[in-house]
C-alpha positions in Angstrom: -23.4 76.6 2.0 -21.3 75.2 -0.7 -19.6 72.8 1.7 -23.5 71.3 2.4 -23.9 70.6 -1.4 -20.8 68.9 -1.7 -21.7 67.1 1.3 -25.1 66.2 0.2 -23.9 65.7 -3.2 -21.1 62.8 -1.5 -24.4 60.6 0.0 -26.3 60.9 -3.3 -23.2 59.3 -5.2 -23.1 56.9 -2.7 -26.5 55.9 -2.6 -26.6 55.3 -6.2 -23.2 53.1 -5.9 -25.0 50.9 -3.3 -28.4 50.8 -5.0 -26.6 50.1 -8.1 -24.6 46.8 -6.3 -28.1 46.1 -4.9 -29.6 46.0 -8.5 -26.6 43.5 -9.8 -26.7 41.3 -7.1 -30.4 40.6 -7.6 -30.1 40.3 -10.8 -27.6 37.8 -11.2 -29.6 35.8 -8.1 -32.3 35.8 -10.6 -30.1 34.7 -13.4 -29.5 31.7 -11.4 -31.4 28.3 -11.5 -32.6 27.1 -8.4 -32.5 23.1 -7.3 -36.3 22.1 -6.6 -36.7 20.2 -3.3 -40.4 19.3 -4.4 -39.4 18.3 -8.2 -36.3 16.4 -6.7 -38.0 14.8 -4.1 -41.2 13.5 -6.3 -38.3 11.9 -8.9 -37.0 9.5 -6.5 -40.5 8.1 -5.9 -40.6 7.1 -9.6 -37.4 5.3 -9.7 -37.6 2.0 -9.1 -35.6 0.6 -6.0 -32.8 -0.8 -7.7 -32.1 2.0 -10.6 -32.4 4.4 -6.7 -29.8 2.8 -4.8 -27.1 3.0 -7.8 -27.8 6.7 -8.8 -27.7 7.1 -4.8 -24.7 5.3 -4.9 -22.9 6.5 -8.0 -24.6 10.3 -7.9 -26.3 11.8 -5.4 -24.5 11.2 -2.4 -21.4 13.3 -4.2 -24.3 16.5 -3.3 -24.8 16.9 0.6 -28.5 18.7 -0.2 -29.5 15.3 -2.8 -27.9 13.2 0.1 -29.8 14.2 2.9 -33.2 14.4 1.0 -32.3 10.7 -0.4 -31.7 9.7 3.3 -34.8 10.4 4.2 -36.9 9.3 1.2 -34.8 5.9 2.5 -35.7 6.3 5.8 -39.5 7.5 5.5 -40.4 5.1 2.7 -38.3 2.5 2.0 -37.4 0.8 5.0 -41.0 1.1 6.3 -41.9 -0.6 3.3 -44.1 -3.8 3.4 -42.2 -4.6 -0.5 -39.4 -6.6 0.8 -37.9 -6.1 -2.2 -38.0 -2.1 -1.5 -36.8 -3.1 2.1 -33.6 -5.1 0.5 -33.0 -1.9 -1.5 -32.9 0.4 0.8 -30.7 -1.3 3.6 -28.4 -1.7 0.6 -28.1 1.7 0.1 -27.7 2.8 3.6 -25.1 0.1 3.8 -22.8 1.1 1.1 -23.2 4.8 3.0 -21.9 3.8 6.3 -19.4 2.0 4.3 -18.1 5.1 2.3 -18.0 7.2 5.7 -16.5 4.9 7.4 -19.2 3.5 9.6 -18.4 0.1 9.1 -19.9 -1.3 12.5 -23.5 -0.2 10.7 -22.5 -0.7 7.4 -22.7 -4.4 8.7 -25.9 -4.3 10.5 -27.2 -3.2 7.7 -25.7 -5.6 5.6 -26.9 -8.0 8.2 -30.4 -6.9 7.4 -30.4 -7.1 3.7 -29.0 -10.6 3.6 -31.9 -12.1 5.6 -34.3 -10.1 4.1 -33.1 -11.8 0.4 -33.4 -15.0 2.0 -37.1 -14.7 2.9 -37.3 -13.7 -0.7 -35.7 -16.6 -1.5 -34.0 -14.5 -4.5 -30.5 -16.4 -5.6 -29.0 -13.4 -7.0 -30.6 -11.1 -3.9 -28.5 -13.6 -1.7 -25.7 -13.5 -3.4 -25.5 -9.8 -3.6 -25.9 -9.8 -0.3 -23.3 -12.4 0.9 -20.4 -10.7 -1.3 -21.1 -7.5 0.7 -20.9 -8.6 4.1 -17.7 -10.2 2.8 -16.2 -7.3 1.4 -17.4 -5.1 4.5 -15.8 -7.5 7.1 -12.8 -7.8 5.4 -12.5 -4.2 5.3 -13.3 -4.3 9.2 -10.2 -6.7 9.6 -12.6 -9.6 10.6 -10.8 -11.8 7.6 -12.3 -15.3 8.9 -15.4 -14.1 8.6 -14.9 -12.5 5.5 -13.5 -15.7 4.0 -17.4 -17.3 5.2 -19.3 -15.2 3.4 -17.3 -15.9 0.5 -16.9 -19.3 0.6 -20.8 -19.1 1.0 -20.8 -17.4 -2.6 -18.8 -19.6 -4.1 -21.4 -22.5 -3.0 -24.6 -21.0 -4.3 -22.4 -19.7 -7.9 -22.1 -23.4 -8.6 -26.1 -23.4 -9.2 -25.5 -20.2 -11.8 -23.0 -19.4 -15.0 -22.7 -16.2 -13.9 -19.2 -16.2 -14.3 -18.7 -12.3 -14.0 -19.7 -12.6 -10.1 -17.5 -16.0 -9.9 -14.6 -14.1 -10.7 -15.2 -11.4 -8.3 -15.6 -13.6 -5.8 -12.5 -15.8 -6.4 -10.4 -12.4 -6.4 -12.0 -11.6 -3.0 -10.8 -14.6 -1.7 -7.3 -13.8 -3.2 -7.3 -10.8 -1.2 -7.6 -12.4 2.5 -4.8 -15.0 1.2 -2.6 -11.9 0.9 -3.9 -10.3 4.2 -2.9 -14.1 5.6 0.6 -14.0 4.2 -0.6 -16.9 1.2 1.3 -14.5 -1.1 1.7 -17.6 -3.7 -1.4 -19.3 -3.4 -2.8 -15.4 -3.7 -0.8 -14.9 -7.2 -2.0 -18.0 -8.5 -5.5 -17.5 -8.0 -4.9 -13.8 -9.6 -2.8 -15.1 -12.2 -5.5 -17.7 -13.7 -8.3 -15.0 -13.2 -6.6 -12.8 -15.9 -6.3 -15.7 -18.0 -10.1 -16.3 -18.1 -10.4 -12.4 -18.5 -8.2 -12.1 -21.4 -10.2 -15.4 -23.1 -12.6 -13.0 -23.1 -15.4 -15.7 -22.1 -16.4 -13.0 -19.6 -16.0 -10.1 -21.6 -13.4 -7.2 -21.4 -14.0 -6.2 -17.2 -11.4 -3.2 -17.6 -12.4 -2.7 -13.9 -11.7 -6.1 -12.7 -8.7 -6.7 -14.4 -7.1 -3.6 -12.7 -8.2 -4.5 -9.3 -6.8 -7.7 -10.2 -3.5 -6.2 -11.8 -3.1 -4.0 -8.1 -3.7 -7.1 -6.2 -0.6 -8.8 -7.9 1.5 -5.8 -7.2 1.1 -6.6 -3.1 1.2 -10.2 -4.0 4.5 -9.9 -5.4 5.8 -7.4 -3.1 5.3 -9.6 -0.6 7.6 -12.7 -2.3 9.8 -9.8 -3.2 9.5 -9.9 -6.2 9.7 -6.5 -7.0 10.2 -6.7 -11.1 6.9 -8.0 -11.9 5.7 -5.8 -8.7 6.9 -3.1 -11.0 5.6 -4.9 -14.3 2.1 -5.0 -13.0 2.2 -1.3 -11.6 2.8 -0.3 -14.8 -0.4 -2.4 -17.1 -2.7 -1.2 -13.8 -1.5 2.7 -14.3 -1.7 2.6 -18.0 -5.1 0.5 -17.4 -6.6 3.0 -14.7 -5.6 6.3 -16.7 -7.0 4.6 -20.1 -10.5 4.2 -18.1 -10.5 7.2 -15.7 -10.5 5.0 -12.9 -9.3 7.1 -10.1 -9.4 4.8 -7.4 -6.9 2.2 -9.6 -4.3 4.8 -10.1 -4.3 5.7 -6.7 -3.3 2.4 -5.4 -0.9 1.4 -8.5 1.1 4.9 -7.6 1.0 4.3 -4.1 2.3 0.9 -4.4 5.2 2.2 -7.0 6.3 4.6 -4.4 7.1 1.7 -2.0 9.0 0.1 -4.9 11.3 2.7 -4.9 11.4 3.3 -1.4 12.5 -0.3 -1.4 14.8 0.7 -4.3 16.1 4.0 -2.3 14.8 6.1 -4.5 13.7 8.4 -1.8 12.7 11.6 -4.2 10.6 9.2 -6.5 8.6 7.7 -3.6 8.1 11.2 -2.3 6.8 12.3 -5.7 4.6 9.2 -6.5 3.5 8.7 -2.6 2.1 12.8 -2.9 0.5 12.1 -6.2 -1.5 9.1 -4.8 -2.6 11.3 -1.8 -3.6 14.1 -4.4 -6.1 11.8 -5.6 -7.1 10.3 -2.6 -7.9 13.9 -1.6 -10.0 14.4 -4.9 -12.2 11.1 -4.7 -14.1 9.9 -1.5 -13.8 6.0 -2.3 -10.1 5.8 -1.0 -10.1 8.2 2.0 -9.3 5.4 4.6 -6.6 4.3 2.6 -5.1 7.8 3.5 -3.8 7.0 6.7 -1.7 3.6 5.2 0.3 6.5 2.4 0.9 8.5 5.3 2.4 5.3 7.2 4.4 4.7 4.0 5.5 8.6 3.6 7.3 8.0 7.1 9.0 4.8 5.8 11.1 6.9 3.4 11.5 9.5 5.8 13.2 7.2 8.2 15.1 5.4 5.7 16.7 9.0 4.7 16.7 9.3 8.6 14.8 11.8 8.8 13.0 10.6 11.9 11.4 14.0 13.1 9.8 14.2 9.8 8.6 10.5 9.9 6.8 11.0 13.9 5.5 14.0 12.4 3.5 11.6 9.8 3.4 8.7 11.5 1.2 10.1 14.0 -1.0 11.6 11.7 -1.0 7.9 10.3 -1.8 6.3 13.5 -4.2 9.0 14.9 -6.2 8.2 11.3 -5.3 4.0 11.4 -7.4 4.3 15.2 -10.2 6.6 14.6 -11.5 4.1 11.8 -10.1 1.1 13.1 -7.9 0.3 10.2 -5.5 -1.9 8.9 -4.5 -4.2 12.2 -1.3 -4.9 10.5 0.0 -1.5 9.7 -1.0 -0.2 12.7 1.5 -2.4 14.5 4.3 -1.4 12.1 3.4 2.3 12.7 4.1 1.9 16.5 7.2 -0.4 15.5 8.4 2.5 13.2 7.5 5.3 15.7 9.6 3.6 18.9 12.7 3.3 16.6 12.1 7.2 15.2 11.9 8.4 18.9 14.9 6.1 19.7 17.4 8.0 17.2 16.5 11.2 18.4 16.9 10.2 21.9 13.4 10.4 23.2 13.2 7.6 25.4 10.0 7.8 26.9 8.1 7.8 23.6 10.3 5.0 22.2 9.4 2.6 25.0 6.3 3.6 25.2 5.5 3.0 21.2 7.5 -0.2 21.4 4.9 -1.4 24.4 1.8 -0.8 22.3 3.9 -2.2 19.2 3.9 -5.4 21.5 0.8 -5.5 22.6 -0.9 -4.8 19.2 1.6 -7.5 17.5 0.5 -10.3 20.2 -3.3 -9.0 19.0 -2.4 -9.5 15.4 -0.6 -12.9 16.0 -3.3 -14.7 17.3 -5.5 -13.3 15.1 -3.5 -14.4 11.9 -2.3 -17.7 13.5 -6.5 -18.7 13.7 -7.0 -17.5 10.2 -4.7 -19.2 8.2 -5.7 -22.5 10.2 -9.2 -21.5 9.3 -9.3 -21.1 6.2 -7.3 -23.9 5.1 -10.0 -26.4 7.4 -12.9 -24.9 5.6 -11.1 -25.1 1.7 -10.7 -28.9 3.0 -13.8 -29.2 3.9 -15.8 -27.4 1.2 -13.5 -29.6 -1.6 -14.7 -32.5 0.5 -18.6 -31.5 0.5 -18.4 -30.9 -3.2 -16.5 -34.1 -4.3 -19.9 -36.2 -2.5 -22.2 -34.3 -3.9 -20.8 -34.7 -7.3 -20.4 -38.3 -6.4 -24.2 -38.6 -5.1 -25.6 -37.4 -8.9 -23.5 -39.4 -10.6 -23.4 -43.3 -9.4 -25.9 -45.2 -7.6 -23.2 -46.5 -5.0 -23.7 -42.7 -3.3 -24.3 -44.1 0.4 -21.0 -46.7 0.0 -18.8 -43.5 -1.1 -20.1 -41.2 1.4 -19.7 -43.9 4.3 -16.4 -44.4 3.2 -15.5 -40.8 2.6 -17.0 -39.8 5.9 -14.7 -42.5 7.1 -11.6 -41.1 5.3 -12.6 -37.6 6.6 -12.6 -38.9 10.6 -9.2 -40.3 9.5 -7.9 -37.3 8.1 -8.9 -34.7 11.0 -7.0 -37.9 13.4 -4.1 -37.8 11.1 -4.1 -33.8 11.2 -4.3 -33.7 14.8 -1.5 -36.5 15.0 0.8 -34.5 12.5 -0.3 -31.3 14.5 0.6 -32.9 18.2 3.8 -34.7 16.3 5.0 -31.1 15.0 4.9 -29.6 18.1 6.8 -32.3 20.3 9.5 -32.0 17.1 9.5 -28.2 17.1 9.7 -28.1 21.1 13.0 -30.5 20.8 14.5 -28.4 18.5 13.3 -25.4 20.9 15.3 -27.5 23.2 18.2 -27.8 21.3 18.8 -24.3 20.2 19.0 -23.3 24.0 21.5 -26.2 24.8 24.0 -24.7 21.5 23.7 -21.2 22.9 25.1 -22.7 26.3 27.8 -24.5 24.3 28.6 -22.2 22.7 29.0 -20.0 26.3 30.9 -22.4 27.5 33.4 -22.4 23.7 33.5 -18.4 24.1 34.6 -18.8 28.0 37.5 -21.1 27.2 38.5 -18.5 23.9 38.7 -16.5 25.9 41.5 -17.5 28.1 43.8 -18.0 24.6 45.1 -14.9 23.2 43.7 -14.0 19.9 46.7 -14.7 17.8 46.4 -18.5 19.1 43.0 -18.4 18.5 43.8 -17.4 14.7 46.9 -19.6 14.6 44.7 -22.5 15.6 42.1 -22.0 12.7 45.0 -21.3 10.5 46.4 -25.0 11.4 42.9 -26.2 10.6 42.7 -24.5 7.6 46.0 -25.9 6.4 44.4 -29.3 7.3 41.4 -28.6 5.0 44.1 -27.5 2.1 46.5 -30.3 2.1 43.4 -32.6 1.3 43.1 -30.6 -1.0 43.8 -30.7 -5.2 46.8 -28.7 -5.8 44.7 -25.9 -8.8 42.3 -25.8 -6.0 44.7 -24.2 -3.6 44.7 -20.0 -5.0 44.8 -18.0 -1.6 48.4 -17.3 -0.7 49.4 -18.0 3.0 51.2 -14.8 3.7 48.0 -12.7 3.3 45.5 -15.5 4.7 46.4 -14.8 8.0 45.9 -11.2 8.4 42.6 -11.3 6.3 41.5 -14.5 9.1 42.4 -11.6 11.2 40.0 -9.0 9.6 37.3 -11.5 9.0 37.4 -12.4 12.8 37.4 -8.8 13.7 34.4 -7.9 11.4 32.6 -11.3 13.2 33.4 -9.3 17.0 32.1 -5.8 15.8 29.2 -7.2 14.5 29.8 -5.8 11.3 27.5 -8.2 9.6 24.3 -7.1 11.4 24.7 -3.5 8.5 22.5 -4.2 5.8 25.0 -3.1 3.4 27.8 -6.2 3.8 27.3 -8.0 0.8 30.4 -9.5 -0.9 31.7 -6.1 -2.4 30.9 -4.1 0.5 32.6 -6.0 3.0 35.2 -6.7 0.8 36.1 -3.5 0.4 36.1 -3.0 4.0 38.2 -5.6 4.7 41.0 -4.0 1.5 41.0 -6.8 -0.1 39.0 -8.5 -3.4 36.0 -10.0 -4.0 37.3 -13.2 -5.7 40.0 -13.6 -2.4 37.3 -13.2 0.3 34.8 -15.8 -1.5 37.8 -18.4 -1.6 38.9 -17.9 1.8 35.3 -17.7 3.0 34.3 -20.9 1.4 37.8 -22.7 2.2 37.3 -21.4 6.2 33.8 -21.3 6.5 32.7 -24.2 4.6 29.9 -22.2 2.7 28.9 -19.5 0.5 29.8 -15.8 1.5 25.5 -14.5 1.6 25.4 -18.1 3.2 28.2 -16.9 5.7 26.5 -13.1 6.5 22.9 -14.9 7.1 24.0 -17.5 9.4 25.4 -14.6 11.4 22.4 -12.7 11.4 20.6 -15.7 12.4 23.0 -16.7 15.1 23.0 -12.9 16.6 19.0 -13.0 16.0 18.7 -16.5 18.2 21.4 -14.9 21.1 19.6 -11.7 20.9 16.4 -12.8 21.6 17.2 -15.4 24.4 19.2 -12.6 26.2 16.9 -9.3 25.1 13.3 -9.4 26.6 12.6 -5.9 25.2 14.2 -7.3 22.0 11.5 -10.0 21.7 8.7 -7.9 21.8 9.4 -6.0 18.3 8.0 -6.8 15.6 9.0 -9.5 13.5 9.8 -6.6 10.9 12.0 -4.6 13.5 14.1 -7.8 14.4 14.9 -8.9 10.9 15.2 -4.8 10.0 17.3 -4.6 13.3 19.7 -7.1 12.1 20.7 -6.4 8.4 17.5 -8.3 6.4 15.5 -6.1 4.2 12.5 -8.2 4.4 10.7 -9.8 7.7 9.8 -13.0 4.9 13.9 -13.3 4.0 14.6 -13.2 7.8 11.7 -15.8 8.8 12.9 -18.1 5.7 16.3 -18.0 7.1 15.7 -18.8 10.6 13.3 -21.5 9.6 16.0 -23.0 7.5 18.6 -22.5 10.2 16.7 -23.8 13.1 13.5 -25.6 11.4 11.4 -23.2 13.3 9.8 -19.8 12.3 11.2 -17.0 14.8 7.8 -16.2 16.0 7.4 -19.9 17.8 10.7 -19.4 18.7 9.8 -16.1 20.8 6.6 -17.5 21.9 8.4 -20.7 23.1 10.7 -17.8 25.3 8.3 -16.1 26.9 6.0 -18.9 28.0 9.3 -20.5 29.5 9.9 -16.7 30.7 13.3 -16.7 29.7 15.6 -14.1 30.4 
């Protein structure tokens, strides 16, 4: 029996543990306030459109319960609406929604919508709202021609305002798809003279703006390689983005000061900023797609510490990301580039080819599509100058129909001359297209009969020539001692065979040191044997090795034009397209076009 009353005593503890947990639970519930659909729901229909779509915007779409019950206040009452003003308001909310998820396709349409529904309200500021947008969403989207439209569209109907605020905005959209068309300078200068007017403070402060603006530099000189003031303006957009809590700034200034010092080889740095830049990319919404691009630049420094596992680990996490929302055309095609060569070290050479295939075939995709913007654009700036200068010249003379007959007239002569110049540049560039192929079979045809000579007659005849050069020579002039200057000859014509030059670290101390000799000696001899400048001397060899390359290497041709001039010692694709242009008055990318259509092998 006493067993029973412990027994019973047991459940009556526990009953009163549970009840008591029971008790609390409700209790607290009750001590909680509790969101109110109905309340909620009847607020939105006193907001007016416009105040609706910014707290949707700025607020309530952070909230997944406010969300859904503002997408269908939107849905139910807006768009339905017979107020075409309500109508503009809503498809301008549902707009900016698909654009933060990444629904770009209907962030579009709906952009589409909202820009004809401000023209039937014949609403300047409506339809210029409305234009920016759909030139912000395609350019986002890739689509930079028509993005450059829309803008250019802007631009014409600001003229008719002062509101300079939106002209800014718009000129530093238009900044933007010069740097996504490689007009890195012509991008800086437009950036460069809106922070002028910003800092006149005509416009007011625009802390927002300015950083944007400060960011847009960074790439801008990044892309010149200029990477001082890159680093300058990193700095004034962190300390500018921190000062206003702008997240979205200081992600991008950190993001791009970790490629700095990737560039720099400061691999730990890059690391640490690249990982902050993703923290807050994690933390805000407004910059997940840009997610995929840190990850792409994460695997850079992993491969330049050759760590290539590490950088397919990312890079496919990149390119997985870049395809799902259609992203970055550009980067995309670097990512493959980058993956092939990462497979390629670790000896995986089914995944290399196949990366370098879609490397290929996205680069052809890209070229095409750059090669029609940049013509584009500069025909419509032409054009739009033109249009502007008449109508300026209509209001103020009385001779309008004599100027515009005779500027129509000078326009018809310009587009001949253009096509002229156009057709002219061609027949020139396909000469020296011509020529370079005719040199690479002389110089065959020089290596065939070197061969046949031993090398020391080989070096004993440039030594002849060299003393041929020296006896022309002033006496002071003459410093490099002929015992030595045939056994360095000897070096310097074994670091040509091995292809030394094509390591990116041979500049004058480097290979000087490989060579065992001084920096002062090797310039002399280099400029006394070679006839030019010792960087002058290691780029002509890249270049030569670039052109032989890619006549003899079909694979070879289809890198990217970033592989090649990585492949071959150049730290920057614009140094090794500069180069080559200067070497052979052509840009490398004709050059490998010219190949394939002739199907060279």
């Amino acid at each position: 029996m006493p067993r029973q009353k412990r027994i019973i005593f047991l459940l009556f503890i526990l009953f009163l543990c549970f009840s008591q947990k029971s008790f609390s639970k409700t209790a607290f519930q009750d001590t909680v306030p509790q969101f109110d659909k109905v309340v909620f729901k009847a607020s939105l229909q006193k907001l007016e459109p416009k105040e609706f779509t910014r707290l949707f915007i700025q607020q309530y779409k952070q909230d997944s319960l406010k969300e859904s019950i503002c997408l269908v206040h939107i849905n139910d009452l807006m768009l339905p609406s017979e107020d075409l003003l309500i109508q503009f308001w809503g498809n301008y909310s549902l707009a900016h929604w698909h654009h933060d998820k990444m629904n770009l396709k209907k962030a579009l349409l709906y952009a589409d919508k909202l820009y004809k529904i401000a023209v039937k309200l014949e609403n300047k500021d409506l339809i210029l709202s409305a234009l920016m947008n759909k030139g912000k969403f395609h350019y986002e989207f890739g689509d930079y021609e028509d993005a450059m439209e829309y803008n250019l569209k802007a631009m014409e109907l600001l003229k008719t305002t002062d509101n300079i605020i939106r002209e800014l905005a718009v000129m530093y959209n238009i900044a933007l798809i010069k740097l996504q068309t490689n007009d890195n300078v012509g991008a800086i200068e437009l950036l460069e003279k809106i922070i002028i007017i910003i800092n006149n403070g005509t416009a007011g402060t625009l802390n927002n703006l300015k950083t944007s603006v400060y960011i847009a530099l960074i790439k801008g000189y990044i892309g010149i390689e200029d990477y001082e003031q890159a680093r300058i303006h990193c700095e004034k957009a962190i300390e500018l983005s921190q000062k206003n809590n702008d997240k979205k700034s200081e992600f991008y200034s950190l993001s791009f000061l970790g490629t700095i010092e990737r560039i720099n080889k400061n691999y730990e740095k890059a690391h640490q900023l690249l990982d902050e830049s993703l923290a807050i990319a994690e933390e805000i919404q407004a910059v997940t797609q840009e997610i995929p691009l840190i990850y792409f630049e994460k695997g850079e420094v992993f491969y330049d510490e050759k760590k290539f596992e590490d950088a397919i680990a990312i890079l496919l996490k990149a390119k997985t990301l870049m395809q799902k929302h259609k992203l970055d055309f550009i980067k995309l095609e670097e990512a493959y580039a980058l993956l092939a060569k990462s497979y390629n070290e670790i000896g995986d050479t089914k995944n290399s080819v196949k990366f370098y295939e879609k490397a290929s075939e996205t680069y052809k995709k890209n070229d095409k599509r750059q090669g029609s913007i940049s013509v584009d654009i500069i025909k419509k700036y032409d054009l739009k100058s033109l249009k502007e200068e008449l109508n300026l010249a209509e209001k103020k003379t009385q001779k309008t129909r004599t100027i515009l007959y005779v500027s129509v007239f000078s326009a018809l002569l310009m587009v001949v001359g253009l096509i002229y110049f156009y057709k002219k540049r061609e027949k020139e560039n396909q000469r020296k297209f011509t020529a370079i192929l005719k040199s690479l079979e002389e110089e065959k045809e020089q290596i065939a009969e070197t061969k046949k000579e031993s090398i020391e007659e080989h070096i004993i005849k440039e030594v002849v020539q060299l003393e041929k050069k020296i006896e022309a020579t002033p006496a002071k002039e003459v410093e490099i001692i002929d015992e030595t200057k045939e056994k360095l000859l000897k070096k310097l014509q074994n670091f040509e065979t091995k292809e030394l030059y094509l390591s990116k670290n041979s500049s004058l101390n480097e290979v000087a040191k490989k060579l065992k000799t001084n920096t002062s000696y090797l310039s002399k001899l280099v400029n006394a044997h070679k006839g030019k400048s010792f960087t002058a001397y290691i780029t002509d060899l890249r270049v030569n090795y670039a052109i032989r390359r890619l006549k003899e290497d079909k694979k070879f041709r289809s890198y990217t034009i970033d592989s090649i001039a990585r492949e071959i010692g150049f730290n920057r694709s614009e140094s090794f397209s500069r180069a080559f242009k200067n070497k052979t008055g052509l840009y490398p990318s004709y050059y490998i076009k010219s190949l394939d259509s002739q199907n060279v092998v």
